[in-house]
C-alpha positions as a Python dict, from the first residue, in 0.01 Angstrom:
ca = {
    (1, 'X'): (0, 0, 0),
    (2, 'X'): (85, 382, 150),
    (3, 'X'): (336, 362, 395),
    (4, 'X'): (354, 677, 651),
    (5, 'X'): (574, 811, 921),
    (6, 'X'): (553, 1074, 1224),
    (7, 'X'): (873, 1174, 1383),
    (8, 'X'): (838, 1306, 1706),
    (9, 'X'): (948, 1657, 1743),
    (10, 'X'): (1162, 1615, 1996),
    (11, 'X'): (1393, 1415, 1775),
    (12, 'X'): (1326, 1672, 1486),
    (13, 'X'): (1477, 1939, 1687),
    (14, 'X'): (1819, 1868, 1612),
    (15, 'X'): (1768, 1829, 1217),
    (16, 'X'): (1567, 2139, 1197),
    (17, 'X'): (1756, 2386, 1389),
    (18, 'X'): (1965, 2493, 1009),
    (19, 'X'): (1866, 2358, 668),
    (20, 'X'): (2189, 2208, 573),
    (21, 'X'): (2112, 1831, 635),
    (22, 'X'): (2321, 1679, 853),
    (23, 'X'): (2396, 1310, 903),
    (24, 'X'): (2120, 1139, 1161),
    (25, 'X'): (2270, 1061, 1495),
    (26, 'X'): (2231, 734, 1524),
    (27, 'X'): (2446, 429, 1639),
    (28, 'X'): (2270, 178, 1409),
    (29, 'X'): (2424, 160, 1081),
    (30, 'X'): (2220, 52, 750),
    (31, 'X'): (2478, -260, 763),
    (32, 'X'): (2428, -333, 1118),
    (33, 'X'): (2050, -308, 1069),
    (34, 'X'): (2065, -559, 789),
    (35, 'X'): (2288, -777, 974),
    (36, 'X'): (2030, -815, 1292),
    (37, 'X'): (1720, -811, 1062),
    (38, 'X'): (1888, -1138, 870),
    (39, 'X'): (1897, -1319, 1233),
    (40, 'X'): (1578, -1220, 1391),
    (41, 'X'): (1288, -1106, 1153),
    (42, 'X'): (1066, -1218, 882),
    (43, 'X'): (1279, -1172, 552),
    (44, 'X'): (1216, -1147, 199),
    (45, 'X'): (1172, -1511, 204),
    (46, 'X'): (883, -1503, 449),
    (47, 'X'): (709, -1238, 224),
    (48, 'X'): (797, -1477, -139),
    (49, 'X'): (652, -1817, 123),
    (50, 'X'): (334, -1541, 121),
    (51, 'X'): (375, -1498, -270),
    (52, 'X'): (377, -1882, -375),
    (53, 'X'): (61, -1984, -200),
    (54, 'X'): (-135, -1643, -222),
    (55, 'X'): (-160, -1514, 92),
    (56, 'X'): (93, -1199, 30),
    (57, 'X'): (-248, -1049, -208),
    (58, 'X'): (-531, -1092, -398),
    (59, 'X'): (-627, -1051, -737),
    (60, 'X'): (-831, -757, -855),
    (61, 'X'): (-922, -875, -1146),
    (62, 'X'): (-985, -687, -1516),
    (63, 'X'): (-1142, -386, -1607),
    (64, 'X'): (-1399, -537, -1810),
    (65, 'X'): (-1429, -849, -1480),
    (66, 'X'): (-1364, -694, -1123),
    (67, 'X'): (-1337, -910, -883),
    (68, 'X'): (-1506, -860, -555),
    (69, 'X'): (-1335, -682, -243),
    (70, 'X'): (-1199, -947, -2),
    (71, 'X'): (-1408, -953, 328),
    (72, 'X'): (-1152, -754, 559),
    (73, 'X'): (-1201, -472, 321),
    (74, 'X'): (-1548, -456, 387),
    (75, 'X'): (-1662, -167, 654),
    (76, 'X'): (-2007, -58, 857),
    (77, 'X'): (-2174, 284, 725),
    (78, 'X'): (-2080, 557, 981),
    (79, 'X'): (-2309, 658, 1246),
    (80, 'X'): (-2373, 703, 1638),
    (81, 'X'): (-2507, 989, 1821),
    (82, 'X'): (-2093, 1099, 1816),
    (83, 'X'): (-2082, 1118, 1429),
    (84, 'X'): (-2396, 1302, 1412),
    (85, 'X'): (-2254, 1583, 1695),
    (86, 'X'): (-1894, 1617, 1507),
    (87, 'X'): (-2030, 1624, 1132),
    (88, 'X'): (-2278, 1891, 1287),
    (89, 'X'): (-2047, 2078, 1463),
    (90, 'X'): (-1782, 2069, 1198),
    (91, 'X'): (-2046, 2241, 955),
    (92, 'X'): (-2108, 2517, 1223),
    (93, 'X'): (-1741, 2579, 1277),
    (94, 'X'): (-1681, 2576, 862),
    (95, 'X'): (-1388, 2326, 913),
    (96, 'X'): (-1294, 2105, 657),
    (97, 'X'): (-1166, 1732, 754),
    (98, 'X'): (-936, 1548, 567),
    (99, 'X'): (-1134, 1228, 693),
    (100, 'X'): (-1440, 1355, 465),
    (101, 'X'): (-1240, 1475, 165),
    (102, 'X'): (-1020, 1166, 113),
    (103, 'X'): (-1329, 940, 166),
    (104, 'X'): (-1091, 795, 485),
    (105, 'X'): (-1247, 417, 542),
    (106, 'X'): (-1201, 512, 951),
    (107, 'X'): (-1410, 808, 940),
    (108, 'X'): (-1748, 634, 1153),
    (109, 'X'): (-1499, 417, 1307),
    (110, 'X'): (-1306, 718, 1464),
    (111, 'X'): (-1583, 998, 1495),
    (112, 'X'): (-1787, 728, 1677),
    (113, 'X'): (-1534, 683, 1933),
    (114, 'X'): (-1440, 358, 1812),
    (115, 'X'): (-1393, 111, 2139),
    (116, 'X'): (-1244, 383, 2354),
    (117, 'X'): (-1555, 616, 2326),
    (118, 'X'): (-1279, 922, 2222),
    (119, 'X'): (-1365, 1048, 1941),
    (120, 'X'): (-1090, 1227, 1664),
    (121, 'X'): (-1093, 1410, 1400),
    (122, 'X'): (-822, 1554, 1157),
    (123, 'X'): (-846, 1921, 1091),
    (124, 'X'): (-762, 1999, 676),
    (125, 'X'): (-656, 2414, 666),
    (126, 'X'): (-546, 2611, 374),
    (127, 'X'): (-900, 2518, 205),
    (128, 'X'): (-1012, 2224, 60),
    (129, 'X'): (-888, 2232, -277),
    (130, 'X'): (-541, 2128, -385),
    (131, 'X'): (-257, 2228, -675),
    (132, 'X'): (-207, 1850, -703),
    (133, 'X'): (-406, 1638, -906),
    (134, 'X'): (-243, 1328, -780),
    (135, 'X'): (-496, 1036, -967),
    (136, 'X'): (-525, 797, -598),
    (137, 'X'): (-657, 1119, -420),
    (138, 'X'): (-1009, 1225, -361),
    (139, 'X'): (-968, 1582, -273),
    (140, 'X'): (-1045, 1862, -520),
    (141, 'X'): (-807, 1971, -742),
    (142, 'X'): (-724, 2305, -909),
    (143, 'X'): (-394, 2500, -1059),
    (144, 'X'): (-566, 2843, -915),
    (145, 'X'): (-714, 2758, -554),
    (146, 'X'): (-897, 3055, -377),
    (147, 'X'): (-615, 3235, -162),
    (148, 'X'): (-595, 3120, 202),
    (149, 'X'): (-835, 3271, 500),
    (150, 'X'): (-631, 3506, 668),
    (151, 'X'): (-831, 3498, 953),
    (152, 'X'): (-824, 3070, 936),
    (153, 'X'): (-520, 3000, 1181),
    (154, 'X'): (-700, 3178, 1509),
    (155, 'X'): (-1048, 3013, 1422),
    (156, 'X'): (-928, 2710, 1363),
    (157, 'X'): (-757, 2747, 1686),
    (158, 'X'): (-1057, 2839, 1837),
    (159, 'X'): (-1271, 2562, 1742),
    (160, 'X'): (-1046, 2334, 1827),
    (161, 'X'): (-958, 2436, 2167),
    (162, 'X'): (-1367, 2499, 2210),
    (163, 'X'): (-1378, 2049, 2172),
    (164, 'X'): (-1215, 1986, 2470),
    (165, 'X'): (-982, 1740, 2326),
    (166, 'X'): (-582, 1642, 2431),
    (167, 'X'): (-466, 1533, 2078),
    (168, 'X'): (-546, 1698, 1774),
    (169, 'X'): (-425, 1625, 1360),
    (170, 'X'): (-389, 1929, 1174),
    (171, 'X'): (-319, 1817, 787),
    (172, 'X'): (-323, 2058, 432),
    (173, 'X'): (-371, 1978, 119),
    (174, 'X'): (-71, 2113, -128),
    (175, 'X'): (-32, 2481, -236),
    (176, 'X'): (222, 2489, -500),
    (177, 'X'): (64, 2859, -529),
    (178, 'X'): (253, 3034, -260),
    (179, 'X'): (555, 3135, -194),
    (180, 'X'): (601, 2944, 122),
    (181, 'X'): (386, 2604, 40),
    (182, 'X'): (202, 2731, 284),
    (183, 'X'): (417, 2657, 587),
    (184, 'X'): (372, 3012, 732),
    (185, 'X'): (-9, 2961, 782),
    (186, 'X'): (51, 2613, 879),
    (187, 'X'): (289, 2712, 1142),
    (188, 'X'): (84, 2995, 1266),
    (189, 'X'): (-197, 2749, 1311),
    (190, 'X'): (-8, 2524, 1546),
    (191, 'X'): (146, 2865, 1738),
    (192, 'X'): (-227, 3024, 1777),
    (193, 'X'): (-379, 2679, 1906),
    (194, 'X'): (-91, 2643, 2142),
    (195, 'X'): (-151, 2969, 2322),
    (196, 'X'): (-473, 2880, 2374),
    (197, 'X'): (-406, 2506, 2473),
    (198, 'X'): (-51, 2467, 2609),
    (199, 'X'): (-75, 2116, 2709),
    (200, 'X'): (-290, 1982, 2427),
    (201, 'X'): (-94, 1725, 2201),
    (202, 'X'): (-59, 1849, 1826),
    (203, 'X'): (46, 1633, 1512),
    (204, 'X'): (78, 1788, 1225),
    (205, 'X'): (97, 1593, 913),
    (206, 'X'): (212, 1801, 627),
    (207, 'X'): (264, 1817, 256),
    (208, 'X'): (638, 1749, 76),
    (209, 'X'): (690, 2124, 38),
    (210, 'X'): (858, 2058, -287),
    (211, 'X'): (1150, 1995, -85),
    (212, 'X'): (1214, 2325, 86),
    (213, 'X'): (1392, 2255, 399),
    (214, 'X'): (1333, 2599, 471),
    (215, 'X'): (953, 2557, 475),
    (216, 'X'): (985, 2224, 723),
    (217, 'X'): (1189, 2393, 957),
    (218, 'X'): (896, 2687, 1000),
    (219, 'X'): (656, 2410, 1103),
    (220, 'X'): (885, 2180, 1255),
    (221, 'X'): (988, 2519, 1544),
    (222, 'X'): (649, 2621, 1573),
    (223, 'X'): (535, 2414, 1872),
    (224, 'X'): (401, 2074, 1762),
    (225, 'X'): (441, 1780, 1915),
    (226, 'X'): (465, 1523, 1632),
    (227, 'X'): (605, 1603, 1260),
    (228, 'X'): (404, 1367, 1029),
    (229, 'X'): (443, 1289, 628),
    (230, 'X'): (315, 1060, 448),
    (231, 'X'): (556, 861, 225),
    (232, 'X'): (297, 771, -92),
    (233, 'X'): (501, 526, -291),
    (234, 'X'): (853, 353, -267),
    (235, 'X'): (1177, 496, -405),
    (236, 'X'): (1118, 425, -768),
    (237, 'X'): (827, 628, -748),
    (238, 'X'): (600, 513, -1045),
    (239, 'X'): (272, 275, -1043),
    (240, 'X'): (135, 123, -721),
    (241, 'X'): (213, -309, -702),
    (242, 'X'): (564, -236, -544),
    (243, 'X'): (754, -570, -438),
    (244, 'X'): (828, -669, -22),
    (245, 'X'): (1165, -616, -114),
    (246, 'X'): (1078, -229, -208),
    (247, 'X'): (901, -188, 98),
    (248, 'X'): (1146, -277, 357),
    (249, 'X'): (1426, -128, 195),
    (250, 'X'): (1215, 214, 246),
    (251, 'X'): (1152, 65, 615),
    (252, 'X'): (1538, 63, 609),
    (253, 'X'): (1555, 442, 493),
    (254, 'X'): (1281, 599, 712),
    (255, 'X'): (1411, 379, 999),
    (256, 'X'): (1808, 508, 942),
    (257, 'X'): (1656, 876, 911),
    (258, 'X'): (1513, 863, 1294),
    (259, 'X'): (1158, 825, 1212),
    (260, 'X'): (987, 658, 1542),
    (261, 'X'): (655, 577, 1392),
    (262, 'X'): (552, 425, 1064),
    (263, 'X'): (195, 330, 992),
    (264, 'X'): (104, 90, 642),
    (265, 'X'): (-232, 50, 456),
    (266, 'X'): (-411, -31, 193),
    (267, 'X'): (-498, 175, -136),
    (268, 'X'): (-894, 193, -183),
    (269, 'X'): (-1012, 376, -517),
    (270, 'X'): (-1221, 670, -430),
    (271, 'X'): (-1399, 632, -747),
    (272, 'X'): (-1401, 475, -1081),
    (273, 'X'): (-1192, 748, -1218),
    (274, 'X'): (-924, 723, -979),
    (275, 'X'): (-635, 538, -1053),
    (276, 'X'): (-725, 106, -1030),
    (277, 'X'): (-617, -116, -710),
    (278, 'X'): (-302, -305, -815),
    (279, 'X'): (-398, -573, -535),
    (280, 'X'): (-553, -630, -211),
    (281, 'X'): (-260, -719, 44),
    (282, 'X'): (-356, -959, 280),
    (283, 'X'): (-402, -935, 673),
    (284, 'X'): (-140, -1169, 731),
    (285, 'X'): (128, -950, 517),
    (286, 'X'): (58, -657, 651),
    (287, 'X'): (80, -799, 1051),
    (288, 'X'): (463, -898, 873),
    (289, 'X'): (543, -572, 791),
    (290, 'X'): (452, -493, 1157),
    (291, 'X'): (681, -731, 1308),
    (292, 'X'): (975, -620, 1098),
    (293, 'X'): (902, -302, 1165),
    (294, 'X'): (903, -315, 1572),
    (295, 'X'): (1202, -554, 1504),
    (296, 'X'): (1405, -251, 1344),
    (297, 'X'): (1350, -24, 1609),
    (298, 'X'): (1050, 186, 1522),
    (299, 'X'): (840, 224, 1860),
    (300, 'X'): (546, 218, 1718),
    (301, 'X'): (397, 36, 1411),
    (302, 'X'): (43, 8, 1285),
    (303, 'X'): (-54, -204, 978),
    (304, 'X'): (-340, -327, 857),
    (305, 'X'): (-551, -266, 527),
    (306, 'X'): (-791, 40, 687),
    (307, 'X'): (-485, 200, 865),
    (308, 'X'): (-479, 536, 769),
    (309, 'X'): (-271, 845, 854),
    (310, 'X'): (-377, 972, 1217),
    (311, 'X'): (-491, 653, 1261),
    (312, 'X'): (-658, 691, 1606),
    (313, 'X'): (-508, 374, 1733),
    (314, 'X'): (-149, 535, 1678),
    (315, 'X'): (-266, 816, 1892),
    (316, 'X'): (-293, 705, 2188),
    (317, 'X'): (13, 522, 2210),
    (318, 'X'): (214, 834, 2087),
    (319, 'X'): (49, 1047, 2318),
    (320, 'X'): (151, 806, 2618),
    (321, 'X'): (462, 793, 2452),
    (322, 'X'): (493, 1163, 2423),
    (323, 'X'): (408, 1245, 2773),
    (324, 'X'): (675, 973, 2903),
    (325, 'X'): (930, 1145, 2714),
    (326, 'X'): (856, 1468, 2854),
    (327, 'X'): (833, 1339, 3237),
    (328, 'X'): (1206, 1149, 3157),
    (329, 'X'): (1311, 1523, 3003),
    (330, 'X'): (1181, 1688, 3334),
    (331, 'X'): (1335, 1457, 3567),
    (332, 'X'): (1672, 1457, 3374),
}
């Protein structure tokens, strides 16, 4: 399971304004949190009831004896007159998607339109091949990538704002090759598209930076609406199969840090020589994780096995929630 989070730029503001961290301003202590979660969610126990009678997971099974997918991990082929317009104007525009280079389950789901009839898209920049060679990942891979398109930030900016759209994902894969990570381009992306759309709704989900502070502040001031990451494993970092009681205590973390959104799904091997599915996590788990996530204050949770990042369904309910937050700020 890949839990994610998007912190809404607003509440960034304050952390990014100087790279020294400071401590999150926020009443709700870690003890406090614990203390209220103990009373009124689903605890550890709930997720060990799940355990005992097998409906936390299912089994993979061997190497040698796979077991089939369960059914809810089971999706339609993409198509509909909408997929057919964006994959064909994607290849006129030369954009990349990270929807088609991660193999995202959603992709005919969301370039449809889905049951709204909006269709979405999430914009990859800084090329298509990363310095990472991370083994769950579809994306290319390479230690030398071809230097980034000068000239990408104002097309992509163009294209964009050519779609008509009011929410848009930009995303990057990792360049370890430059000085900056890449944050520069990144944030000249959002500034560029901005100009051209003031009132269109921007998310950008970025790499870790290697850490640089320095880098996330660049994007984090440069006019985006929502500050995304994705968080790929728990705190002790190695092998997927982490425990219930690993995932809320990063629930607990991202949750004390300010994020506002988290979103949790499933791991799906790209391809045989990707790194093996630990375990299929059930519906019924996942719509737990939900609860205690809502219950901990996060304003918005989506889990589910095909929840991805920018999943479209989060979208719309952080753009409402952005725009209500800016209509409080204007009144105030």
């Amino acid at each position: 399971m890949k839990p994610r989070f998007q912190t809404l730029s607003r509440a960034l503001r304050s952390f990014s304004t100087t790279i020294e961290p400071t401590k999150p301003q926020f009443e709700q202590t870690l003890a406090s949190l614990r203390a209220r979660l103990a009373a009124e969610s689903p605890i550890i126990s709930d997720f060990v009831d799940l355990q005992s009678n097998d409906s936390y997971s299912v089994e993979v099974g061997t190497k040698k004896k796979p077991l089939p997918k369960p059914k809810w991990m089971k999706e339609a082929i993409p198509g509909g007159e909408k997929y057919v317009q964006i994959k064909k104007k994607l290849r006129e525009l030369k954009l990349h998607t990270v929807c088609e280079e991660a193999k995202c389950p959603n992709l005919g789901e969301c370039w449809s339109g889905g049951e709204t009839g909006t269709a979405t898209a999430t914009i990859m920049i800084l090329g298509d091949t990363c310095t990472r060679g991370c083994r769950f990942c579809n994306v290319k891979t390479s230690r030398t990538p071809p230097p980034p398109d000068p000239n990408e930030p104002g097309n992509v900016a163009e294209a964009i704002a050519s779609w008509g759209l009011d929410y848009v994902v930009i995303t990057s894969v990792d360049r370890d090759d430059l000085d900056d990570q890449g944050s520069g381009h990144f944030a000249e992306t959002v500034q560029k598209l901005k100009a051209l759309k003031p009132n269109m709704l921007i998310e950008a989900l970025v790499p870790d930076f290697r850490g640089d502070s320095g880098c996330v502040q660049k994007v984090a001031t440069s006019g985006l609406d929502v500050f995304a990451h994705n968080i790929e494993t728990v705190e002790e970092l190695q092998r997927c199969g982490e425990t219930p009681e690993q995932v809320v205590k990063t629930m607990e973390k991202v949750r004390d840090a300010g994020v506002d959104v988290m979103t949790f799904g499933q791991y799906m091997r790209p391809s045989k020589r990707h790194m093996p599915v630990s375990e299929y996590i059930t519906p019924e788990a996942f719509e737990k994780y939900r609860v205690l996530g809502m219950d901990m204050g996060f304003r918005y949770v989506a889990s589910g096995p095909m929840v991805r990042s920018s999943y479209k369904a989060g979208e719309f309910y952080i753009k409402s929630m952005i725009e209500s937050d800016r209509t409080a700020a204007s009144v105030s």
